[in-house]
C-alpha positions in Angstrom: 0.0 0.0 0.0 3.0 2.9 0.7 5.1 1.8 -2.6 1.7 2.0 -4.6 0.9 5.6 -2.7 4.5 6.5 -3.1 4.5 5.7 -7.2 0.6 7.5 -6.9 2.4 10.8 -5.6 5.4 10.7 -7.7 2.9 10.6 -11.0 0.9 12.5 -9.9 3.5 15.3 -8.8 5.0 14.6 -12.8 1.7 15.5 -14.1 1.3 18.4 -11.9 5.1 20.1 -12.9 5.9 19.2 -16.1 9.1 21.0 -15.2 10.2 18.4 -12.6 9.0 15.5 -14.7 11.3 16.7 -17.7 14.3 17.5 -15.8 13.6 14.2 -13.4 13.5 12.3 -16.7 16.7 13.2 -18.7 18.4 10.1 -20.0 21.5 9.2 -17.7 24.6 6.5 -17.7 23.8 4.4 -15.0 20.3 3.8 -13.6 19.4 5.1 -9.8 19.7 2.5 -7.0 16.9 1.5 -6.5 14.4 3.5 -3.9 14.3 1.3 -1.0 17.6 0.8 -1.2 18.3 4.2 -1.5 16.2 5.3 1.2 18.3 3.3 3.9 21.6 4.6 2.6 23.3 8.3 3.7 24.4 10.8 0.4 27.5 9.3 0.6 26.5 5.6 0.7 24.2 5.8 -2.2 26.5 7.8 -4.1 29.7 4.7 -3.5 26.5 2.9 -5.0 26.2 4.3 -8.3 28.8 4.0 -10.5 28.4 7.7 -12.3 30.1 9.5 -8.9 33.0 7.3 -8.3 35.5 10.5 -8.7 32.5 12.6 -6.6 33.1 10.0 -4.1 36.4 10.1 -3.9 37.0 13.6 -3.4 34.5 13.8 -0.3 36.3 11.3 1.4 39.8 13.0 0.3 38.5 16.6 1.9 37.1 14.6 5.2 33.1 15.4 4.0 32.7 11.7 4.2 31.1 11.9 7.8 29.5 15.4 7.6 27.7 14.2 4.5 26.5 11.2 6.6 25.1 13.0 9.5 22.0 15.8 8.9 20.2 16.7 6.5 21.5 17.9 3.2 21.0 18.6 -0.5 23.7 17.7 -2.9 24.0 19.0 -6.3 25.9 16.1 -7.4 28.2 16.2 -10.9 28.5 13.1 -12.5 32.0 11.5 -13.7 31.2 12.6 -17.0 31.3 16.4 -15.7 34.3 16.0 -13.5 35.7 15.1 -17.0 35.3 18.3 -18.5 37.4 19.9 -15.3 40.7 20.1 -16.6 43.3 17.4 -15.2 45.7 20.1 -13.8 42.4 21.5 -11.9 41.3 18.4 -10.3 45.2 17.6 -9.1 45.4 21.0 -7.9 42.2 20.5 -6.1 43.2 17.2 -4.8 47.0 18.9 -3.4 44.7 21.6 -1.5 42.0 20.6 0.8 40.7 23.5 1.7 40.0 24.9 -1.8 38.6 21.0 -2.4 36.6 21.5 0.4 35.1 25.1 -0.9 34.5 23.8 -4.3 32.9 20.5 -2.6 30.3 22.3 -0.3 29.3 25.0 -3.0 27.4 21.8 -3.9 25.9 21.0 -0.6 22.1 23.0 0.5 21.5 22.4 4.3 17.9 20.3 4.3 15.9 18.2 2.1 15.1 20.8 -1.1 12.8 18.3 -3.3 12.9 19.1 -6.9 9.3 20.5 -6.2 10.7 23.1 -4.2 14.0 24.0 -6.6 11.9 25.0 -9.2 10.4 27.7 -7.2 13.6 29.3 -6.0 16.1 31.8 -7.3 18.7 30.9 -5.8 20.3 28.8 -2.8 22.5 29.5 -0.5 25.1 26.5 0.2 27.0 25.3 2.9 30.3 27.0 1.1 28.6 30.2 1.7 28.1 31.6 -1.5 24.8 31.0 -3.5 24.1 28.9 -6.5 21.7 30.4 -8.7 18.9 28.3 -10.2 16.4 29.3 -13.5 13.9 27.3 -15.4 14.2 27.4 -19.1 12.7 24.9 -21.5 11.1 22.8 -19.0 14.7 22.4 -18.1 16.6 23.1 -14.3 19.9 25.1 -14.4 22.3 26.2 -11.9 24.2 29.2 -12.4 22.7 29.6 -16.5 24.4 26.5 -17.5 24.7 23.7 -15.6 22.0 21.5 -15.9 19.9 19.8 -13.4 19.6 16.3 -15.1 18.0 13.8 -12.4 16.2 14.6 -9.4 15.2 13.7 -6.3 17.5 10.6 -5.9 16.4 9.7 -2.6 18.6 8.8 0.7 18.2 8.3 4.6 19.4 11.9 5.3 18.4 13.8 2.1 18.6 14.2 -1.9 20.8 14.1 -4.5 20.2 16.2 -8.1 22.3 14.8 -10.6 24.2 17.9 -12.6 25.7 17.7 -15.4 28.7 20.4 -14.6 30.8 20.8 -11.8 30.3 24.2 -9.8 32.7 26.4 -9.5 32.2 29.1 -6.3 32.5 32.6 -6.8 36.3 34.1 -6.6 
């Protein structure tokens, strides 16, 4: 009776916001674990589980956001490795030789609380855990952050929050 209530509400919220169900619905890799599963796992669990955030993963643990991302509530605008691709190399080593500048790239990706793709559609902008604000616009029937990275799955459940697939990694503001 919940799973069918569940998958009731989740067409039902499609129908209603064609906006989510468009963005929610862009093809992807890898599919999403699967809800259940997902549900009982933290951010970080059910992102080791999917085999499009391996690098994602990695650098959490290498900046020691591993166990904050386990514990509260949180929001994670999470780039795939197919956007961590488009970093440049020297970037990502010079990320990975700095952990504080890892860390402030890493949590310019993080919202404090559960912020269901429902709810993203109606803001301007969010304010994340790095401090700074990531901008978010509806064009198309499509999500973007900052004007061009795209939202392309939502609302990839886990036991302490949600996870949007993006397409881009975020840089933070100088």
């Amino acid at each position: 009776m919940k799973s069918r209530l569940i998958a009731t509400l989740g067409v039902a919220t499609a129908a209603a916001c064609p906006i989510i169900a468009t963005a929610g619905t862009a093809a992807t890799a890898a599919p999403a674990p699967p809800a259940r599963a997902a549900a009982s796992e933290t951010i970080v669990g059910v992102a080791a589980g999917d085999k499009r955030f391996t690098t994602l993963v990695k650098l959490v643990k290498s900046a020691g956001l591993a166990g904050t991302l386990s514990k509260g509530s949180y929001t994670v605008f999470a780039p795939t490795d197919a956007a961590f691709a488009k970093v440049p190399k020297a970037t990502l080593t010079a990320l990975g030789k700095d952990k504080a500048k890892l860390k402030a790239v890493l949590l310019y990706h993080v919202v404090k609380g559960k912020v269901p793709a429902s709810k993203v559609v109606t803001l301007k902008s969010a304010k994340t855990l790095n401090g700074a604000s990531v901008k978010i616009s509806v064009k198309g029937g499509k999500v973007y952050l900052n004007g061009s990275t795209r939202v392309t799955k939502t609302d990839v459940m886990a036991s302490n929050g949600i996870i949007h697939v993006i397409n881009k990694v975020l840089l933070p503001p100088a």
